[in-house]
C-alpha positions in Angstrom: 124.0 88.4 95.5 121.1 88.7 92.7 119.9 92.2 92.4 117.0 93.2 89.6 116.2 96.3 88.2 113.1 97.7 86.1 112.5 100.5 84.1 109.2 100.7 83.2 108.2 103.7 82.9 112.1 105.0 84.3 110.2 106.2 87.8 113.6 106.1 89.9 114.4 106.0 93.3 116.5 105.9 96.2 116.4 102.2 97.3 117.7 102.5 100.9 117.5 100.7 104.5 117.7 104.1 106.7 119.2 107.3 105.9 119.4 110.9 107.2 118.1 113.6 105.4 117.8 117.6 105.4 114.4 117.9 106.8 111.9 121.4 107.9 112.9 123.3 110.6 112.3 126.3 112.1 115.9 127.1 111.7 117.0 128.3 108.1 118.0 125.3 105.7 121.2 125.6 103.7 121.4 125.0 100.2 124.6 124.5 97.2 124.6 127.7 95.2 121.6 129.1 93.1 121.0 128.4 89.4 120.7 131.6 86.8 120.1 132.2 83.6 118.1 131.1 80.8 116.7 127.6 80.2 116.6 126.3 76.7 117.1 123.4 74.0 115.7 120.1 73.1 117.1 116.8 73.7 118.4 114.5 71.1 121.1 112.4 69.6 122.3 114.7 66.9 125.6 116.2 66.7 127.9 118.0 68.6 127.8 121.2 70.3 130.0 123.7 71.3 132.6 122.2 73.9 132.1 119.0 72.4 128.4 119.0 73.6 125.5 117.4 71.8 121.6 118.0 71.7 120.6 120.8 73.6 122.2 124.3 73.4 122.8 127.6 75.7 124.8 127.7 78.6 123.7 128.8 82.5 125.5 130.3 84.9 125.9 128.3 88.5 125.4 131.7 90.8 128.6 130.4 92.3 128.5 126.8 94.6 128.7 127.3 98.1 130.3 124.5 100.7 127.2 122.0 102.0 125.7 124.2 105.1 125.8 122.6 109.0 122.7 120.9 109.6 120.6 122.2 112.7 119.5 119.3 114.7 116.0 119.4 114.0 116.7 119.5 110.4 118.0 115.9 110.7 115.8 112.5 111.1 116.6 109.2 110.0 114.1 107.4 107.5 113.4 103.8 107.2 111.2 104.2 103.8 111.3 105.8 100.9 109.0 105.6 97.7 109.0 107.6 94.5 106.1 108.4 92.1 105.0 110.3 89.4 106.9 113.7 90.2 106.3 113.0 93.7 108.5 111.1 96.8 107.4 110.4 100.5 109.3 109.2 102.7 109.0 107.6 106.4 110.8 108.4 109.5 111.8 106.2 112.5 109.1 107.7 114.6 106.4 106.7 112.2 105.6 110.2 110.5 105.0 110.6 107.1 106.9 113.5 104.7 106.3 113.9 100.9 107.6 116.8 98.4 106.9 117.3 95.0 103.2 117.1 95.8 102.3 120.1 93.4 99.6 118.0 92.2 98.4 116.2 95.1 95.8 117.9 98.4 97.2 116.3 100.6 97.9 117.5 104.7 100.7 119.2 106.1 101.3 117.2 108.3 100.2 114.3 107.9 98.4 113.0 110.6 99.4 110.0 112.7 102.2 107.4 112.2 102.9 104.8 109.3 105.0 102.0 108.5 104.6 101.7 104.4 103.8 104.3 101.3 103.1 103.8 98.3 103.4 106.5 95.3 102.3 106.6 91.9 98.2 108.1 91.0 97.8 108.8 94.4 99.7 108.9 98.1 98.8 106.3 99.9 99.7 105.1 103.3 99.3 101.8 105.7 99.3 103.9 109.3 100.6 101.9 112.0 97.4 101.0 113.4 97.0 98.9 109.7 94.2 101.2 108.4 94.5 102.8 104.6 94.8 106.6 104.2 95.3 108.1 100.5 95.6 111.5 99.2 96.0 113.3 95.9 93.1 111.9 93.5 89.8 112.2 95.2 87.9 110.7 92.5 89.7 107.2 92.0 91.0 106.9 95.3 88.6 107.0 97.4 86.7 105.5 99.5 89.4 103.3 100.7 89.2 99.8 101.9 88.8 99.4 106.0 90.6 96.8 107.5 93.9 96.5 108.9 96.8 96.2 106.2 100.6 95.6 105.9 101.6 96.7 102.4 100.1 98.6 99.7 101.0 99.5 95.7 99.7 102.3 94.6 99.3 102.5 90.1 98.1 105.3 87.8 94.6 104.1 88.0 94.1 101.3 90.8 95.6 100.6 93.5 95.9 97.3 96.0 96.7 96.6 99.5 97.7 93.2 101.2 96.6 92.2 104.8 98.4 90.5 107.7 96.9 87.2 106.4 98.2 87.4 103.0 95.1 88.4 101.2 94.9 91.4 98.6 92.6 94.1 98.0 92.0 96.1 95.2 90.5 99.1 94.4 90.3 102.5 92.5 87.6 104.4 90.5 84.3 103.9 92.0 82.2 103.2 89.0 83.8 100.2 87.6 84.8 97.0 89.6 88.6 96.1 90.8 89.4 92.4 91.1 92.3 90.3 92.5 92.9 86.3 91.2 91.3 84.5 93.7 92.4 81.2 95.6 95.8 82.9 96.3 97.8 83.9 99.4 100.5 86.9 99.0 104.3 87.6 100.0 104.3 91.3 99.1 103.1 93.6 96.4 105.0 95.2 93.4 103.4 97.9 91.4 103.6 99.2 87.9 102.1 102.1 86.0 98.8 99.7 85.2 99.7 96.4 87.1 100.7 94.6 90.2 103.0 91.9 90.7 103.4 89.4 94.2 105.0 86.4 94.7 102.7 83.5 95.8 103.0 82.8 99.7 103.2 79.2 98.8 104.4 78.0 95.6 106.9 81.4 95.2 105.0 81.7 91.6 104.6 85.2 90.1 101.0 86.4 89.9 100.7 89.8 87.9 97.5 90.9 86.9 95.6 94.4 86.4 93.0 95.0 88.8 91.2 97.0 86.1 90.5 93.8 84.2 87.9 91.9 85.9 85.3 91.2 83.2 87.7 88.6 81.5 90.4 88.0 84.1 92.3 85.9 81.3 92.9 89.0 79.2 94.2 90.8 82.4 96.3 88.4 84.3 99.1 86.1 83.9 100.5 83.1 86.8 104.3 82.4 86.0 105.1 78.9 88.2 108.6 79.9 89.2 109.5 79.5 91.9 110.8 83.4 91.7 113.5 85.2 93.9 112.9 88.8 91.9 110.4 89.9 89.7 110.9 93.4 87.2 108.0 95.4 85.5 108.6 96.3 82.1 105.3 97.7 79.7 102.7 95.5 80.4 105.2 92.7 80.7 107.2 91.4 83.5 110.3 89.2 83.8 111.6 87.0 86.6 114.8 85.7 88.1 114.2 81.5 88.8 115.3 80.7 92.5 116.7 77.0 91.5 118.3 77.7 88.4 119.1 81.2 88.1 117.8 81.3 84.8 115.1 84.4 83.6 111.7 84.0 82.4 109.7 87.2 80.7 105.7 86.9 80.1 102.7 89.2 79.4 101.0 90.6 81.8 98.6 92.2 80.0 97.5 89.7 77.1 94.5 92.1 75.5 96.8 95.2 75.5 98.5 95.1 71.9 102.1 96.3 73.6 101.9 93.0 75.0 102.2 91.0 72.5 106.4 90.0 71.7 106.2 91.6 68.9 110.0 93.0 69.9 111.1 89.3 71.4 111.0 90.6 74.9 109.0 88.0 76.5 111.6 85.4 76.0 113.1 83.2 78.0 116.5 83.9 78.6 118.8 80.6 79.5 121.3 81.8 82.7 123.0 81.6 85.2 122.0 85.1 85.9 123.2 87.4 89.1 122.0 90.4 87.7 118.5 91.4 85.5 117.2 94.5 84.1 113.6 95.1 82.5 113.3 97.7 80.6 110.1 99.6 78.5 110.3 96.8 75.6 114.0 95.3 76.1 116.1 93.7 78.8 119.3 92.8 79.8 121.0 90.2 81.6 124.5 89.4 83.4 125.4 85.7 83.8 128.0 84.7 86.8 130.7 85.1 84.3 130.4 89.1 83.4 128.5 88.2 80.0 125.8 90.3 79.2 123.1 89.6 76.6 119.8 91.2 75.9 116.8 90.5 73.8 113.6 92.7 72.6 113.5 96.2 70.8 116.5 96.8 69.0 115.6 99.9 67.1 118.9 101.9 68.1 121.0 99.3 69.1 120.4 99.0 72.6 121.0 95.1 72.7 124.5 95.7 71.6 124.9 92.6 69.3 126.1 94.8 66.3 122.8 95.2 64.6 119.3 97.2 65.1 117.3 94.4 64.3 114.7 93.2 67.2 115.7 89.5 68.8 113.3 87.1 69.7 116.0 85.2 71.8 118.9 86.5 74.1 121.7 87.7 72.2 125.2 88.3 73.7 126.3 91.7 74.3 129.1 92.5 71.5 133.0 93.5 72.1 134.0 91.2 74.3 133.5 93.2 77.4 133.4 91.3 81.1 130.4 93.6 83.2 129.9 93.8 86.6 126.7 95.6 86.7 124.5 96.4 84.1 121.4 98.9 83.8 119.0 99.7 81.0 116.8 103.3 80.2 114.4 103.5 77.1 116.2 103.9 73.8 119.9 102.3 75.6 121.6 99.8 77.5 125.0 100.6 79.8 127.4 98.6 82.1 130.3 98.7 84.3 133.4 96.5 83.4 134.9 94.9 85.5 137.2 97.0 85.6 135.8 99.7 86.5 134.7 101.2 82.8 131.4 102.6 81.6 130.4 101.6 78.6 126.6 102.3 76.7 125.3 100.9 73.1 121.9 102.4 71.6 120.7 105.9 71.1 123.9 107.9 72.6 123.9 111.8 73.3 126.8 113.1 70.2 127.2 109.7 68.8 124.2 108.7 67.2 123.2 105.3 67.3 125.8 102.6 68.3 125.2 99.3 68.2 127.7 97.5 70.3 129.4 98.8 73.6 130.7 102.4 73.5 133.8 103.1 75.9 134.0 106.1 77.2 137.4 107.5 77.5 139.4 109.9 80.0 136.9 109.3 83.0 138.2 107.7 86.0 137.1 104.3 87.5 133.5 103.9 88.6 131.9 101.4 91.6 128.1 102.0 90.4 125.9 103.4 87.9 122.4 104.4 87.0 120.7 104.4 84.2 117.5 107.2 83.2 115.4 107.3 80.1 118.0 109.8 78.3 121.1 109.9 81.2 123.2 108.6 83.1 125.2 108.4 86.0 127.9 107.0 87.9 130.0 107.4 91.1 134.2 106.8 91.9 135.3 105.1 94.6 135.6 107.9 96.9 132.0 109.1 96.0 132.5 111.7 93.3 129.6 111.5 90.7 130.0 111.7 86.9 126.7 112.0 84.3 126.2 112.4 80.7 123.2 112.2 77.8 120.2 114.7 77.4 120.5 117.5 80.0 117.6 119.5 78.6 116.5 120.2 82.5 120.1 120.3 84.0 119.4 116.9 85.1 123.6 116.3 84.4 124.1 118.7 87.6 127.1 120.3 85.5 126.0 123.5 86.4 124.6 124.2 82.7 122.0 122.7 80.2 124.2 121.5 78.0 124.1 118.1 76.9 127.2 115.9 77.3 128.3 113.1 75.3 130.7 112.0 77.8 130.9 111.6 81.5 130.9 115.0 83.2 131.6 115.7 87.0 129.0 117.1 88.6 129.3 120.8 90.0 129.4 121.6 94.1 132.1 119.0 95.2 129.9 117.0 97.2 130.6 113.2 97.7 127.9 110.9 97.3 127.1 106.9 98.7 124.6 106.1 95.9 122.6 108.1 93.1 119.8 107.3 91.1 119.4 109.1 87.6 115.4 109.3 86.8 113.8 110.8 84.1 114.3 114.4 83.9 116.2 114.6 87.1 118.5 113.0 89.3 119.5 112.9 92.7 121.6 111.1 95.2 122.6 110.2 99.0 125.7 112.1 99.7 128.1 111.5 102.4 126.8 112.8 105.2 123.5 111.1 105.0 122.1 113.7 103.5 119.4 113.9 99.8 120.5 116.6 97.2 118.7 116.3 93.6 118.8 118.0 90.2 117.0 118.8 87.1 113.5 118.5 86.4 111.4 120.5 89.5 108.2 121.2 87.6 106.0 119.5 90.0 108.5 120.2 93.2 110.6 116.9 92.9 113.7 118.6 93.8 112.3 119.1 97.4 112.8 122.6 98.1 109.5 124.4 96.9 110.6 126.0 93.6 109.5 125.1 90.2 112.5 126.3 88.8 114.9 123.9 87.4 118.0 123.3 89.1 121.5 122.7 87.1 123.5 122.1 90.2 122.6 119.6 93.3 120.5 121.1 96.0 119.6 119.8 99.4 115.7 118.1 99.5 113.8 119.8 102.2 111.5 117.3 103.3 108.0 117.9 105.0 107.4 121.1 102.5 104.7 121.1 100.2 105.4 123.3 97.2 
């Protein structure tokens, strides 16, 4: 099975088909333990710590971790969507309402009104309802007014945002004084969004179509058509990169042509011979893995995150050094890591207490892992039965070790919970557990932890969803 990945930007979130979750309730909701102490430190790669730590400094105490509560009924529904932004999710339930947290910075209504079947979050919140009509919320000034008609899908960026109709048609739209534009003559599967573009996949011809809608005055300089045909496309900045349906083989292009980032200055719009199961874009590098476990990766290469022994950039794929067999591979900003096939976790590039390595780093001691996730600084990855492990900058407790500490190997994470997938973002992490459950940790300055305190958090907490902060 192909999967892709994109890190643009490192915006992370739960992929998932349905799911249960804590939810608001009259009734009280539990949570693990409460954090205490004092916050401190400053990520890097520098050198060790005490207790073998790297980076940041200053312990925290956990406040002790409690067992994971009983759930009253009504704090339990089952969600078919889920989108994350900017320091903000939403998510949809089976009965068509609409929940977000983290909304510090967004008006938006509690509750919100009506039913929906797709959200999209990023500048704004907006929302297909399932009558087809457009709602958003959260930036007044670029957001509105918002197309009428009756839609199916919508891709909300930092300044634009576009919607696709029933007949395949797309929309765009955002600050009122200047004109949005989409490339004409064109019929659309579904809608992709970056920070500053939007990708589809013609309805027709399978050809990737990414283009800002900011860019109408010379639509050259602001959009790119990549024939294809195309089973996956990944954003990276201002470039994108595609997984070819007959041949398995990736193609990377600009997306953006005017913007200077765009140009391959780092060798990351190259085309990358296959066959490829497996793709991952990142800010100005990717990473591949062909059928037979061998990775190779091509663009920046400024702390070694290709992993071909050198920190040179490469204009053309360049196999993955030590000789290592992958089964999954992921990419964050200044790094590259992957499973073995065996079950190992290995990382090259800017590492938290080693510096900067420039092929494959194993990490010793830890047990076998079945998945992983890679953020801009961390990462994280779960055992077999479901226990998680991270490591890198934990500047805001984003490690979930029940400290601040930054760890330069893979360390469990604090509360004894058992998880089925986790996503590591950039400043904060969180994860399905066991039960169907959300619990996240780190970063909460906006409220992205779900449970209406701007504190950080070091250990996992459940998300409370349908509470604005």
């Amino acid at each position: 099975m192909k999967a892709i990945a994109h890190a643009g930007g490192k915006t992370r979130g739960l992929l998932v088909a349905a799911l249960v979750v804590v939810g608001a309730s009259a009734c009280t909701p539990g949570t693990l333990g409460e954090d205490a102490g004092a916050r401190g430190g400053s990520p890097g790669f520098g050198g060790e710590g005490p207790g073998g730590a790297s980076g940041t400094s200053g312990a925290v105490s956990d406040g002790g971790i409690d067992a994971p509560p009983a759930l009253c009924p009504e704090q339990t529904g089952t969600f078919l969507r889920v989108s994350a932004g900017n320091r903000v999710g939403c998510a949809i339930r089976t009965d068509g309402t609409l929940t977000c947290w983290g909304a510090k910075y967004y008006a938006v209504p509690d509750p919100f009104p009506g039913q929906y079947t797709n959200v999209s979050v990023q500048g704004a919140i907006c929302a297909v309802k399932s009558t087809g009509e457009l709602a958003c919320w959260g930036n007044e000034s670029f957001f509105q007014p918002v197309p009428t008609g009756r839609f199916v899908d919508v891709a909300v960026g930092e300044e634009a945002a576009c919607a696709r109709r029933a007949d395949k048609t797309v929309t765009c739209w955002g600050n009122p004084v200047r004109p949005y534009w989409v490339p004409p003559g064109r019929f659309y599967e579904s809608l992709s969004g970056g920070a500053y573009f939007v990708c589809s996949l013609d309805a027709s011809e399978h050809a990737a179509v990414c283009w800002d809608p900011r860019g109408s005055a010379n639509p050259s300089d602001y959009s790119s058509v990549e024939v294809g045909p195309f089973s996956a496309v990944g954003a990276g900045r201002f470039y994108a990169c595609g997984l070819q349906s007959a041949d398995s083989n990736v193609a990377c292009w600009s997306v953006v042509p005017i913007f200077a980032d765009a140009s391959n200055t780092y060798g990351q719009l190259e085309a990358a011979p296959g066959p490829f199961d497996k793709l991952a874009v990142g800010e100005f590098h990717a990473c591949g893995l062909r059928s037979d476990g061998q990775a190779v990766c091509w663009g920046n290469n400024n702390f070694g995150q290709l992993g071909d022994g050198g920190t040179v950039a490469r204009l053309a794929p360049t196999l993955v050094g030590g000789g290592v067999t992958f089964q999954s591979i992921d990419v964050g900003d200044p790094w590259s890591c992957g499973l073995s096939t065996t079950g190992k976790a290995y990382c090259w590039g800017g590492l938290e207490g080693f510096g900067v390595a420039t092929t494959p780093h194993l990490y010793t001691g830890t047990p076998t892992f079945t998945s992983l996730s890679v953020g801009s600084l961390h990462a994280c990855a779960l055992t077999g039965d479901g226990q998680a492990f991270c490591w890198g900058n934990n500047q805001f407790g984003q490690l979930g070790d029940s400290s601040v500490v930054s760890r330069s190997n893979p360390t469990a994470v604090a509360g004894g919970l058992r998880f089925t997938s986790i996503a590591a973002g950039v400043a904060h992490t969180c994860g399905i557990t066991s039960d169907g459950s959300v619990a996240c940790w780190g970063s909460n300055l906006a409220g992205e932890l779900g449970d209406k305190n701007a504190a950080i958090r070091v250990i996992p907490r459940y998300v409370v969803l349908g509470v604005t902060p």
